[in-house]
CHARMM-style PDB file with segment names, atoms N, HN, CA, C and O in Angstrom:
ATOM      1  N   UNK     1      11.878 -90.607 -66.697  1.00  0.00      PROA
ATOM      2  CA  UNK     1      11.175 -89.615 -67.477  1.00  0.00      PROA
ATOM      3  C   UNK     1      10.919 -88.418 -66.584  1.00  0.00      PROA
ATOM      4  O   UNK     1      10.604 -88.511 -65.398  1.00  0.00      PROA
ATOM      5  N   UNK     2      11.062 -87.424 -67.170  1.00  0.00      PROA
ATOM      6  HN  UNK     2      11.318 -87.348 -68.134  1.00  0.00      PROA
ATOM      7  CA  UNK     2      11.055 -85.996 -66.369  1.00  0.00      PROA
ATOM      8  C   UNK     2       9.790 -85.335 -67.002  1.00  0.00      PROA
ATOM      9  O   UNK     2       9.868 -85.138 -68.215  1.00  0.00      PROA
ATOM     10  N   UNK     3       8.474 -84.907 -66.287  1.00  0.00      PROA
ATOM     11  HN  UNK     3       8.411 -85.066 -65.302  1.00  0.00      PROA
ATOM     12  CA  UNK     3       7.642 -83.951 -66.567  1.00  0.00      PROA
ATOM     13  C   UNK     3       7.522 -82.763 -65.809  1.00  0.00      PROA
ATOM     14  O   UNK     3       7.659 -82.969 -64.603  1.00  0.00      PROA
ATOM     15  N   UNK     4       7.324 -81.655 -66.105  1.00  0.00      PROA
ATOM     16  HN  UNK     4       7.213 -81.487 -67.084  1.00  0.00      PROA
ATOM     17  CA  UNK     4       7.384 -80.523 -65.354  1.00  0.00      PROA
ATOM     18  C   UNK     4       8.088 -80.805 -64.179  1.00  0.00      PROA
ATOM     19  O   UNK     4       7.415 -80.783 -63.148  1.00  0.00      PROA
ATOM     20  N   UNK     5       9.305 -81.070 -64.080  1.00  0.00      PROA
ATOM     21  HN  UNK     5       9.852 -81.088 -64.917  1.00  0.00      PROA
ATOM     22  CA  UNK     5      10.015 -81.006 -62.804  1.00  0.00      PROA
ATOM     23  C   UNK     5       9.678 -81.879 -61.981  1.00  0.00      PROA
ATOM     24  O   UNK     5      10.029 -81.754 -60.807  1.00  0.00      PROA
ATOM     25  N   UNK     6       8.714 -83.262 -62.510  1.00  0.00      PROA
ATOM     26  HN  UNK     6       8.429 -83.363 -63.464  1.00  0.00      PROA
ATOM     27  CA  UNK     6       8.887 -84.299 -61.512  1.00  0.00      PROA
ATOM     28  C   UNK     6       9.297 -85.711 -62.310  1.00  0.00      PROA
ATOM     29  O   UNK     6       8.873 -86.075 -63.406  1.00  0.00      PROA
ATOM     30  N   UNK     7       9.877 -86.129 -61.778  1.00  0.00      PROA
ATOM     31  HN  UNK     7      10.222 -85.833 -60.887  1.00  0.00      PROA
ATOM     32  CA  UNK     7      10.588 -87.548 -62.056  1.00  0.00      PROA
ATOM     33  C   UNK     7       9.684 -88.632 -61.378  1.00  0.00      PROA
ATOM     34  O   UNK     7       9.251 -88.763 -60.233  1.00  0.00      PROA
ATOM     35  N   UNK     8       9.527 -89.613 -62.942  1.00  0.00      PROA
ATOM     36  HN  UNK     8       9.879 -89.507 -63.872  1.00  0.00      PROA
ATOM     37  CA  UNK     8       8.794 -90.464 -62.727  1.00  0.00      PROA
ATOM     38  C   UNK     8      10.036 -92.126 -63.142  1.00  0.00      PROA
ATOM     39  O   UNK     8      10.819 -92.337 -64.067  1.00  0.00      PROA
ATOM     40  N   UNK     9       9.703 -92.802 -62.143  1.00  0.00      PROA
ATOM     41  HN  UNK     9       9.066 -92.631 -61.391  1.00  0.00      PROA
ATOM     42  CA  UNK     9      10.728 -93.909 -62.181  1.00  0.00      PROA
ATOM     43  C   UNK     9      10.433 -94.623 -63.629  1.00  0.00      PROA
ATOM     44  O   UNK     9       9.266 -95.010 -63.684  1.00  0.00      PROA
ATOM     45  N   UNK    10      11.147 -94.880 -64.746  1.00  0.00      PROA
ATOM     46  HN  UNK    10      12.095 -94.565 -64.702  1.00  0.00      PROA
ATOM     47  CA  UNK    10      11.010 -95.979 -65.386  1.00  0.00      PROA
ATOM     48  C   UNK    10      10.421 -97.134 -65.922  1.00  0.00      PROA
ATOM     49  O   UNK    10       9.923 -97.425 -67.009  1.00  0.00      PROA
ATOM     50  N   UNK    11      10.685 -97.925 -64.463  1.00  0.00      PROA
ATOM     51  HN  UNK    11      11.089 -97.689 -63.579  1.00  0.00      PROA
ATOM     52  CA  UNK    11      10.232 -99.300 -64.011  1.00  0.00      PROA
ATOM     53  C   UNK    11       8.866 -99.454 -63.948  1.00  0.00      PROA
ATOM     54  O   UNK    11       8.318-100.553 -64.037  1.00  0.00      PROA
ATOM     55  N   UNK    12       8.159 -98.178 -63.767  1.00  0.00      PROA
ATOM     56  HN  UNK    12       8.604 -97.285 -63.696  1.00  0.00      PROA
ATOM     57  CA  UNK    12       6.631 -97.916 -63.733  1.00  0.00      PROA
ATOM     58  C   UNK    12       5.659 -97.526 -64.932  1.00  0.00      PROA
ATOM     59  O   UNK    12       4.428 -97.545 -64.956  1.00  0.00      PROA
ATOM     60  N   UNK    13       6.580 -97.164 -65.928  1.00  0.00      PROA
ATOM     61  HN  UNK    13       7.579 -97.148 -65.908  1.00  0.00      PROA
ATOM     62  CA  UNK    13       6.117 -96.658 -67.195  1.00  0.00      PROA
ATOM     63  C   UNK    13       5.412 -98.008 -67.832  1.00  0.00      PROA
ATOM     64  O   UNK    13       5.718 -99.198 -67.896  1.00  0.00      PROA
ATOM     65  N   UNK    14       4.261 -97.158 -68.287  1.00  0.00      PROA
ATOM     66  HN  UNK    14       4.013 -96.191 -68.235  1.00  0.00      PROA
ATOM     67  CA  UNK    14       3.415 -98.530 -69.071  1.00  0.00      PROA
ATOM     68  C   UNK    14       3.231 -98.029 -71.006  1.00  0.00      PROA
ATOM     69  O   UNK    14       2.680 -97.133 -71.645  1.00  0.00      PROA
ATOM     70  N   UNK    15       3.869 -98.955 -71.223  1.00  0.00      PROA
ATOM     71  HN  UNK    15       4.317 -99.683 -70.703  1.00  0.00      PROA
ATOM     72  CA  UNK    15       4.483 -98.876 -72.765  1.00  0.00      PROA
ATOM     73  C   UNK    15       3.042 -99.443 -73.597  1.00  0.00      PROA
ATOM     74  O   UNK    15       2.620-100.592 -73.723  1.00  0.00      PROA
ATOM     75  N   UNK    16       2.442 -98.008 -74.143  1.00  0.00      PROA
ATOM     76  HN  UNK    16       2.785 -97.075 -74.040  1.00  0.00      PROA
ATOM     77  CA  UNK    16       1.265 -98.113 -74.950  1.00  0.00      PROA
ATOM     78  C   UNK    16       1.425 -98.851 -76.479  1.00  0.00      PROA
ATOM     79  O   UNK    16       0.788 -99.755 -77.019  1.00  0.00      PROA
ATOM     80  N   UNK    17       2.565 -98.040 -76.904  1.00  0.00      PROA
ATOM     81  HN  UNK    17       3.082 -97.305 -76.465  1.00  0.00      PROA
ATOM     82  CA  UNK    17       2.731 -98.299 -78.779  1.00  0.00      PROA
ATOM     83  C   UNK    17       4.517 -98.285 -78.445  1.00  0.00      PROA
ATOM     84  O   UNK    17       5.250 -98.043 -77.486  1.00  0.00      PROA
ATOM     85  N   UNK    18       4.651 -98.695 -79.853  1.00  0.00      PROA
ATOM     86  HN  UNK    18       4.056 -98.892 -80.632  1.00  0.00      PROA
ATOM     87  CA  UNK    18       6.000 -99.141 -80.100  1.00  0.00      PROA
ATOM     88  C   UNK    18       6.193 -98.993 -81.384  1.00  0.00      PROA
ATOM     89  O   UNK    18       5.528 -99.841 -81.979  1.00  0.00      PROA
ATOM     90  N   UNK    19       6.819 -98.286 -82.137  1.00  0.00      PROA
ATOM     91  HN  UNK    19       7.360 -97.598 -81.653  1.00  0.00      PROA
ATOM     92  CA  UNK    19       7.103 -97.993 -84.077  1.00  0.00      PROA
ATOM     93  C   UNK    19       8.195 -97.763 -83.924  1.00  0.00      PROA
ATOM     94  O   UNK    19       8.593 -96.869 -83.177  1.00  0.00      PROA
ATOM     95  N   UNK    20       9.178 -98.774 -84.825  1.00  0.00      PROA
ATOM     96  HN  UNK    20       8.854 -99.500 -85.432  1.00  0.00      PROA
ATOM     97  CA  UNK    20      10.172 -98.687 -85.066  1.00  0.00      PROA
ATOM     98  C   UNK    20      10.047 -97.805 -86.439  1.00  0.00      PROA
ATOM     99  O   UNK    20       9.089 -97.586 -87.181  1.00  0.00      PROA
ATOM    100  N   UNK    21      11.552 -97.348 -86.472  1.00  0.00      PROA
ATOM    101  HN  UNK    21      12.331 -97.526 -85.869  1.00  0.00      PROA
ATOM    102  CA  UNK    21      11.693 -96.923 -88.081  1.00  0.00      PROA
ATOM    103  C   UNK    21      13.320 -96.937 -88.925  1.00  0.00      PROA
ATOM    104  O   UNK    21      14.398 -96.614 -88.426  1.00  0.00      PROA
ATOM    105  N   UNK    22      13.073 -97.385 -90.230  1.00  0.00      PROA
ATOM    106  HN  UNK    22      12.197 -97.647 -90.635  1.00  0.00      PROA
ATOM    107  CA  UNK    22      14.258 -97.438 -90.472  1.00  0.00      PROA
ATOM    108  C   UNK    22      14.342 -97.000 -92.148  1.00  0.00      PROA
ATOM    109  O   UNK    22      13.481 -97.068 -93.026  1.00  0.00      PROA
ATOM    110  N   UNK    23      16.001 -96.444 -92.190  1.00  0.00      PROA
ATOM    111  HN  UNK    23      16.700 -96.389 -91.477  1.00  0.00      PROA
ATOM    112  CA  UNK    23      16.161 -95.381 -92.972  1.00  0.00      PROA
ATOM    113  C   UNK    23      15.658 -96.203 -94.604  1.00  0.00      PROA
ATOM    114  O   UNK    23      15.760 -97.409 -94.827  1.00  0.00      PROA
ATOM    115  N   UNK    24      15.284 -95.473 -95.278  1.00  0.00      PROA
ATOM    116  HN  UNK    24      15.201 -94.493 -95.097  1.00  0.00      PROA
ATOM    117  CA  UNK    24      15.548 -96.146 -96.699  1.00  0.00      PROA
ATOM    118  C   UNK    24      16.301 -96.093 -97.450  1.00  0.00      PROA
ATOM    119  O   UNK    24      15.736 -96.680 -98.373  1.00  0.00      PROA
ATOM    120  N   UNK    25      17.208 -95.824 -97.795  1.00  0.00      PROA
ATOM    121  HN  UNK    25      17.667 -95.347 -97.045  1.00  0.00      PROA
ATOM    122  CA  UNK    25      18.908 -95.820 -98.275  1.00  0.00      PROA
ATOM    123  C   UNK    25      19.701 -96.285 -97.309  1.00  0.00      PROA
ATOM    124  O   UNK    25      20.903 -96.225 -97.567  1.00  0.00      PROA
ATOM    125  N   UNK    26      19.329 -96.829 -96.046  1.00  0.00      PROA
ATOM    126  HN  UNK    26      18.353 -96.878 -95.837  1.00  0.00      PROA
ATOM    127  CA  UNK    26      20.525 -97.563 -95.249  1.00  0.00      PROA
ATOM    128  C   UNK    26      20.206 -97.639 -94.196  1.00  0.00      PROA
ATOM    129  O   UNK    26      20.280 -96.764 -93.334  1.00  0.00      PROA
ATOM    130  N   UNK    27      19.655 -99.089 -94.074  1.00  0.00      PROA
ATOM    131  HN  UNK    27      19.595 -99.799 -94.774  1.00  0.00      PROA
ATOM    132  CA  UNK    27      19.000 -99.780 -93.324  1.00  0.00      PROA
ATOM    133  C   UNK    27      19.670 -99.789 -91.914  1.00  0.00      PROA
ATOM    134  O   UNK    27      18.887-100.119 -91.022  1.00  0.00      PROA
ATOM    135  N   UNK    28      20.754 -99.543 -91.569  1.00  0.00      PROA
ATOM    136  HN  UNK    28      21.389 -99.275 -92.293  1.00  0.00      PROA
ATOM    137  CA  UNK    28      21.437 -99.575 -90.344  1.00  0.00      PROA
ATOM    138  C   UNK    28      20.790 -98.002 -89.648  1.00  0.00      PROA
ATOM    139  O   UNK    28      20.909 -97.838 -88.434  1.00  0.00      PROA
ATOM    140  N   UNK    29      20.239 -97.102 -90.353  1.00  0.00      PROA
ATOM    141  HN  UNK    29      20.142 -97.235 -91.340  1.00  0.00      PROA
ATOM    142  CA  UNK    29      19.305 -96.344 -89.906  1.00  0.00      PROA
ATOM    143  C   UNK    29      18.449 -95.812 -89.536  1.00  0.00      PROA
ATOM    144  O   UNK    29      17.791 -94.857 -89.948  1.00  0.00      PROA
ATOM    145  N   UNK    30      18.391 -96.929 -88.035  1.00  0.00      PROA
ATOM    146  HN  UNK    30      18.926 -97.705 -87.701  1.00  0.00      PROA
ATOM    147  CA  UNK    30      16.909 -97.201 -87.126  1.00  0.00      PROA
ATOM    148  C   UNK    30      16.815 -96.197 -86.281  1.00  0.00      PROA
ATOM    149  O   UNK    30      17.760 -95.428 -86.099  1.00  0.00      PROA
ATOM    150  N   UNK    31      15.622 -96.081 -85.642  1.00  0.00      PROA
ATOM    151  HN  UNK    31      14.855 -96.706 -85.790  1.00  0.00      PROA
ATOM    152  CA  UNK    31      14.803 -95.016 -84.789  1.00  0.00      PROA
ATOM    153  C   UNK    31      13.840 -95.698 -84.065  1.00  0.00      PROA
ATOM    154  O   UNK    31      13.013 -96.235 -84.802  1.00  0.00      PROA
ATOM    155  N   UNK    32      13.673 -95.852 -82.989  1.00  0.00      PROA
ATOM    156  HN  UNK    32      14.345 -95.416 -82.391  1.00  0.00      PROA
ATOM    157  CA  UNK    32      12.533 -96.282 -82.275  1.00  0.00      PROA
ATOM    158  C   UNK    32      11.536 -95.197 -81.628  1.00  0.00      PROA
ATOM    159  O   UNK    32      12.064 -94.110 -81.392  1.00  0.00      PROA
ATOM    160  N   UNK    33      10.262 -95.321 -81.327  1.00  0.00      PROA
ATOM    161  HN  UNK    33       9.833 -96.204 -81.519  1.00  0.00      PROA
ATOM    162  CA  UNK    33       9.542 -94.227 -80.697  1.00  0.00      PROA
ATOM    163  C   UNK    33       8.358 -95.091 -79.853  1.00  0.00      PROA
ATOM    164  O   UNK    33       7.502 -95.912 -80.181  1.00  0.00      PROA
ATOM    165  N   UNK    34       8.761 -94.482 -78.637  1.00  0.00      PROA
ATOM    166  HN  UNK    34       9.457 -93.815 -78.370  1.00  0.00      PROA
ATOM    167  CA  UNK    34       7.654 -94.990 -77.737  1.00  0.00      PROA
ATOM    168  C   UNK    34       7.047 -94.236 -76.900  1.00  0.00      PROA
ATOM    169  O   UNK    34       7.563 -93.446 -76.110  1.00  0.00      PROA
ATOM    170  N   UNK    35       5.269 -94.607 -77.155  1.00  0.00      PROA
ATOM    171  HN  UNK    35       4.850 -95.249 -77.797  1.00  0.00      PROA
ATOM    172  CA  UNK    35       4.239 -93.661 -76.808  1.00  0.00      PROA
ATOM    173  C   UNK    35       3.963 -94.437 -75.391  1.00  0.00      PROA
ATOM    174  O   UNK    35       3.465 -95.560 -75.473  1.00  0.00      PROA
ATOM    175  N   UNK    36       4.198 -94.009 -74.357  1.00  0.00      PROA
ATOM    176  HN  UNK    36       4.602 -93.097 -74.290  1.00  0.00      PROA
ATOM    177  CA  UNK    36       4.237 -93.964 -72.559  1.00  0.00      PROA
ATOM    178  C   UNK    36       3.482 -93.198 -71.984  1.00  0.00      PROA
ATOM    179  O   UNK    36       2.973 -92.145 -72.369  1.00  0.00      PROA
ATOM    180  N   UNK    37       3.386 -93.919 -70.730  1.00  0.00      PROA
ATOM    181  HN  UNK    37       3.800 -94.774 -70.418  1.00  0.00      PROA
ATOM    182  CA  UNK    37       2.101 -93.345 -69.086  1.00  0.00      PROA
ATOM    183  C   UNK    37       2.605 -93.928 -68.146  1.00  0.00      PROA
ATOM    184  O   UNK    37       2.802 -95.124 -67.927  1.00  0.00      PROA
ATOM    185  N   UNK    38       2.905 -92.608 -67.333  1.00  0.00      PROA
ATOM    186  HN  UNK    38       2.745 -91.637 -67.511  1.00  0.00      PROA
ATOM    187  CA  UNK    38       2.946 -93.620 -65.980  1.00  0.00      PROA
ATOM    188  C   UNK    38       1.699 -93.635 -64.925  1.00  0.00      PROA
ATOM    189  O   UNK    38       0.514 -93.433 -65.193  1.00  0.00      PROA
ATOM    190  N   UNK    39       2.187 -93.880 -63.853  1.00  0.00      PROA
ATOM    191  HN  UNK    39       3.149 -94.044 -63.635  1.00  0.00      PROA
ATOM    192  CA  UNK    39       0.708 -94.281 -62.753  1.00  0.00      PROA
ATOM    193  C   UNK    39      -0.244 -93.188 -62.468  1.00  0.00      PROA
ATOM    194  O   UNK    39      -1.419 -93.295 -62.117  1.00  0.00      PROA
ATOM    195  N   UNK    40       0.420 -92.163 -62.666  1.00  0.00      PROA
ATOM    196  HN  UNK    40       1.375 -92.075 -62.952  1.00  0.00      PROA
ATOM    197  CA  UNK    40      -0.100 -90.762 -62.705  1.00  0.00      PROA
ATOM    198  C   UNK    40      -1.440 -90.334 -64.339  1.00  0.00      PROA
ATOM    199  O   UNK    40      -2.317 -89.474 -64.410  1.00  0.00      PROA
ATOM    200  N   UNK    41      -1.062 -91.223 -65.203  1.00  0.00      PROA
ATOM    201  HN  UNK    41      -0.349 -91.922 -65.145  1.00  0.00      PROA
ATOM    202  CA  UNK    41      -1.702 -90.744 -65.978  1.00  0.00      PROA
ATOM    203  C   UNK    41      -1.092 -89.808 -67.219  1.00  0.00      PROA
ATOM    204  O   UNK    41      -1.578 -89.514 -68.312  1.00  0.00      PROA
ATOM    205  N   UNK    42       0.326 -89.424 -66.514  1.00  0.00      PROA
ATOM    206  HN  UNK    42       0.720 -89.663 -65.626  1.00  0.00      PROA
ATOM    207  CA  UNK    42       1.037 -88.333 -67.582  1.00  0.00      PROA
ATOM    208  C   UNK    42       1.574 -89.239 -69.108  1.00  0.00      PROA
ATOM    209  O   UNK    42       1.847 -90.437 -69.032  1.00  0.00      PROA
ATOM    210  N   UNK    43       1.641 -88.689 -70.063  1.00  0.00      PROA
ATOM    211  HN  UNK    43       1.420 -87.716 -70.125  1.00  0.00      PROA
ATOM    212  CA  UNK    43       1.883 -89.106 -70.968  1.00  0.00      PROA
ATOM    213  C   UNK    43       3.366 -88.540 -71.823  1.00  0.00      PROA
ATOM    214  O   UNK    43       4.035 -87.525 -71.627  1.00  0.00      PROA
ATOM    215  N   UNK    44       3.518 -89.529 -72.711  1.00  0.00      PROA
ATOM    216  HN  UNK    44       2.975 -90.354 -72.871  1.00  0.00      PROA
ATOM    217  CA  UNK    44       4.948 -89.239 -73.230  1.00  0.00      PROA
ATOM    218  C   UNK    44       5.797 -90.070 -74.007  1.00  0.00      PROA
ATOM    219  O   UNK    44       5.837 -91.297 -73.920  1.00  0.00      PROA
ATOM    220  N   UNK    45       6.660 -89.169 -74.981  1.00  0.00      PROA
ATOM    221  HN  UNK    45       6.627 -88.172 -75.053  1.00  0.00      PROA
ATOM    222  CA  UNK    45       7.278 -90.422 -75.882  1.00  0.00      PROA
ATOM    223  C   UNK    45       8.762 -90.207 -75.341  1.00  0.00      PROA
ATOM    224  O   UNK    45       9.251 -89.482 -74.474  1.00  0.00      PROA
ATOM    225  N   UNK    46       9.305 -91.225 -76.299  1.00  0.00      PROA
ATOM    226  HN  UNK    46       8.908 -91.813 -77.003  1.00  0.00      PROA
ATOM    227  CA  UNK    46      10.606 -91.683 -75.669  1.00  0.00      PROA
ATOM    228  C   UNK    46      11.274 -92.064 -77.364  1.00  0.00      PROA
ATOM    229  O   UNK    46      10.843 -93.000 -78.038  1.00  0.00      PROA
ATOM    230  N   UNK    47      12.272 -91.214 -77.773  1.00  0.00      PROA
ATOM    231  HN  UNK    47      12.622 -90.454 -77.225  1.00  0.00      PROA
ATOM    232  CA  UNK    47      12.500 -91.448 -79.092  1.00  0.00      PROA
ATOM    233  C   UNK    47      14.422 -91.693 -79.190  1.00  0.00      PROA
ATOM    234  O   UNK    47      15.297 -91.171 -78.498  1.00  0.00      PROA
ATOM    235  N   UNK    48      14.532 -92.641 -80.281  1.00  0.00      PROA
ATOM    236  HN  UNK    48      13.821 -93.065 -80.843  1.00  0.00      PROA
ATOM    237  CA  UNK    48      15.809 -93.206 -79.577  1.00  0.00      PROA
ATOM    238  C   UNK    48      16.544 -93.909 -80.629  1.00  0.00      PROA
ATOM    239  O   UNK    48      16.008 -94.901 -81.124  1.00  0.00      PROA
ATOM    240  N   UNK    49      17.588 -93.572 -81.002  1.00  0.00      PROA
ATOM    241  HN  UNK    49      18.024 -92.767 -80.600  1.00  0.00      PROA
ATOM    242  CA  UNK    49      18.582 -94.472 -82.019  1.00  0.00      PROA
ATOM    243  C   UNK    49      18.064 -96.461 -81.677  1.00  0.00      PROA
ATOM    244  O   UNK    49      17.457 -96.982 -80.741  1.00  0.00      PROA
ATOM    245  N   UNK    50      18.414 -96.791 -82.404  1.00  0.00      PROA
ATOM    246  HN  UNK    50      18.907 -96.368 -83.164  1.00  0.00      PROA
ATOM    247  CA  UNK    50      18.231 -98.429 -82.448  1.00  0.00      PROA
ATOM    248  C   UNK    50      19.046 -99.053 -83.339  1.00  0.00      PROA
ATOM    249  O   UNK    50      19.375 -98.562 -84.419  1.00  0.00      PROA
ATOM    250  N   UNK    51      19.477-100.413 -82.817  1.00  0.00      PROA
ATOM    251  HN  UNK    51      19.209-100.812 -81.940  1.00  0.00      PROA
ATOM    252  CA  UNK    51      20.152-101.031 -83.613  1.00  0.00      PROA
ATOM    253  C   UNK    51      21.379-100.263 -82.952  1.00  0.00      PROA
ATOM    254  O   UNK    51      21.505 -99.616 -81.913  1.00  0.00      PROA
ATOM    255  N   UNK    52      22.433-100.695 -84.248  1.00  0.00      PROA
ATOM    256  HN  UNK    52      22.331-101.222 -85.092  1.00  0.00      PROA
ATOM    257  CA  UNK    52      23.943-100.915 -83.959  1.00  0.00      PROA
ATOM    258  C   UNK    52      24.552 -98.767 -83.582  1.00  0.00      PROA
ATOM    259  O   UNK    52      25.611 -98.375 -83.092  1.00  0.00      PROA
ATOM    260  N   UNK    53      23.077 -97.746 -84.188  1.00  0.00      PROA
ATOM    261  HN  UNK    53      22.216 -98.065 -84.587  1.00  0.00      PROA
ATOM    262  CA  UNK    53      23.939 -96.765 -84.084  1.00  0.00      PROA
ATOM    263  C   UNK    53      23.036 -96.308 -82.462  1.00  0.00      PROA
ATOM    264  O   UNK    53      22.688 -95.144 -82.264  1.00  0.00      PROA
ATOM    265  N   UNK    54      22.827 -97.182 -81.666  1.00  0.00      PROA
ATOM    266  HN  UNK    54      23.109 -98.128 -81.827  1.00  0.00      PROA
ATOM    267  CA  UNK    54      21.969 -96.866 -80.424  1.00  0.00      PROA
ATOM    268  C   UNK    54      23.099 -96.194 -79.503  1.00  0.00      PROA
ATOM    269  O   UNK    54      24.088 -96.861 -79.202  1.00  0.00      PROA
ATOM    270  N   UNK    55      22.944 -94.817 -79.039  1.00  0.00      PROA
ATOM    271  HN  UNK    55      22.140 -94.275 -79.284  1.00  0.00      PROA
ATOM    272  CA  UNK    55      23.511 -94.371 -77.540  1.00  0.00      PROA
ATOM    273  C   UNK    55      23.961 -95.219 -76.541  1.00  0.00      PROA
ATOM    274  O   UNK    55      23.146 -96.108 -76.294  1.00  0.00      PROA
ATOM    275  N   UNK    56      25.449 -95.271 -75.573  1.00  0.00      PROA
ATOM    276  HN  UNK    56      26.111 -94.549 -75.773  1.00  0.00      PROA
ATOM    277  CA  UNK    56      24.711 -96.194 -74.361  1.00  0.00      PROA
ATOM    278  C   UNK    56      23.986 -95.583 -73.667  1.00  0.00      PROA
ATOM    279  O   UNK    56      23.461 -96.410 -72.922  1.00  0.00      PROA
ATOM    280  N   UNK    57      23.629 -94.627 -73.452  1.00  0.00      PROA
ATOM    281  HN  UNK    57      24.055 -93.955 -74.058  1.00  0.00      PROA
ATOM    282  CA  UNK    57      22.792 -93.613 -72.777  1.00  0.00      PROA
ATOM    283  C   UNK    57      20.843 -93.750 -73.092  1.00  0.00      PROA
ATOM    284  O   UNK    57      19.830 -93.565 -72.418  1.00  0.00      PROA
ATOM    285  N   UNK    58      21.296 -94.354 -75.093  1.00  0.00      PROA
ATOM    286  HN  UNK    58      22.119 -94.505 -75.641  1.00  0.00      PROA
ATOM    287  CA  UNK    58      19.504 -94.552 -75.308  1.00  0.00      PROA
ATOM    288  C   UNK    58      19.743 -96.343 -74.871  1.00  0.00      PROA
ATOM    289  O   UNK    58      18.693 -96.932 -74.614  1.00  0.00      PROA
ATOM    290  N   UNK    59      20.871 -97.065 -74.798  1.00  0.00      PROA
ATOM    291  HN  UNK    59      21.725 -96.587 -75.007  1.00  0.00      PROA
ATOM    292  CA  UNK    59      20.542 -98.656 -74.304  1.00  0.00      PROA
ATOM    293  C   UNK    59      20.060 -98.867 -73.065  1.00  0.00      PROA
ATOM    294  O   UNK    59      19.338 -99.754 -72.612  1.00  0.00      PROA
ATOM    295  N   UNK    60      20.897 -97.305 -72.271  1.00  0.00      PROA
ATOM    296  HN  UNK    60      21.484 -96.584 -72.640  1.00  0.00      PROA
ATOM    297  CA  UNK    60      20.596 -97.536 -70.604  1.00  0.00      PROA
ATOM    298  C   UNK    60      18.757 -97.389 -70.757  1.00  0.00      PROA
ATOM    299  O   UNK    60      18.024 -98.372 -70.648  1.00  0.00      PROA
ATOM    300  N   UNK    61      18.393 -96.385 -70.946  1.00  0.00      PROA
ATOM    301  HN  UNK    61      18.989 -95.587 -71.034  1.00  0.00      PROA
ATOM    302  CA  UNK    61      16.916 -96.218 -70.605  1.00  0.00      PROA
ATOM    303  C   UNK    61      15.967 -96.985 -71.542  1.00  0.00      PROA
ATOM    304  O   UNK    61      14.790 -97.000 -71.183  1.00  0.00      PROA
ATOM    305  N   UNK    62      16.369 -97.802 -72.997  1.00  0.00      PROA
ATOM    306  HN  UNK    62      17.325 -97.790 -73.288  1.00  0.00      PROA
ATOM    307  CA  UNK    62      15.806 -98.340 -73.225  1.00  0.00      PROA
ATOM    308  C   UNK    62      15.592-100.138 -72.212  1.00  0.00      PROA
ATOM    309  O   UNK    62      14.621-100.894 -72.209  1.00  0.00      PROA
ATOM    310  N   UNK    63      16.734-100.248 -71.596  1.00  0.00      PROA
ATOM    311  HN  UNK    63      17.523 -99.634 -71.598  1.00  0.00      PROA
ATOM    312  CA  UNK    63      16.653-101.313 -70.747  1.00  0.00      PROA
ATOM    313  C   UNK    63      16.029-101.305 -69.639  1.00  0.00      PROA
ATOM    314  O   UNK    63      15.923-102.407 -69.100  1.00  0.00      PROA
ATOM    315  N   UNK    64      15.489-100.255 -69.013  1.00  0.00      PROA
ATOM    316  HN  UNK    64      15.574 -99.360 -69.451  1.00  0.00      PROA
ATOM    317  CA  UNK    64      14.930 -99.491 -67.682  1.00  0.00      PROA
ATOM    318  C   UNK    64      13.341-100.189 -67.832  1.00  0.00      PROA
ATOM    319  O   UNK    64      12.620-100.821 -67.060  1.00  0.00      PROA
ATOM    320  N   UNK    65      13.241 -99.820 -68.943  1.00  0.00      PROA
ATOM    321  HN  UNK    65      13.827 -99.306 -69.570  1.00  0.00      PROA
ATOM    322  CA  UNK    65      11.744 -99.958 -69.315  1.00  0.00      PROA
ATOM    323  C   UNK    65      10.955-101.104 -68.602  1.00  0.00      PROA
ATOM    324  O   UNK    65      11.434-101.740 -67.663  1.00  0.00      PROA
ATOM    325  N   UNK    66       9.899-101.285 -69.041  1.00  0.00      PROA
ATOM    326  HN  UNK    66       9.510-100.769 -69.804  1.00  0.00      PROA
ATOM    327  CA  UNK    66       9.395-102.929 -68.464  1.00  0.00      PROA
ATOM    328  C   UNK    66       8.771-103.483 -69.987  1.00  0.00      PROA
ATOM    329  OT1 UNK    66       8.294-104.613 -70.085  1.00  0.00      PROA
TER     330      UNK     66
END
């Protein structure tokens, strides 16, 4: 996660909330959103395809997580 030009590792992020969402005309049309802090206190979401139409790019950082 990047805030004002500083990079905060991942592995450290503490995962507050978690809401998935998915489309209503076609259910293969998920969205995840996650409300995050790291040790610092900074805050932040993280919003991200899910399911089968997921990025490998949103699998990589959704796997980072803890």
């Amino acid at each position: 996660m990047v805030h004002a030009e500083r990079k905060h590792d991942l592995a450290t992020m503490v995962i507050d909330e978690v809401v998935r969402y998915e489309g209503e005309s076609n259910p293969d049309d998920e969205a995840i959103l996650l409300a995050m802090r790291c040790g610092c206190d900074q805050q932040g979401l993280c919003s991200a395809a899910y399911g089968a139409n997921a990025s490998t790019g949103d699998i990589a950082v959704l796997q980072r997580l803890p």
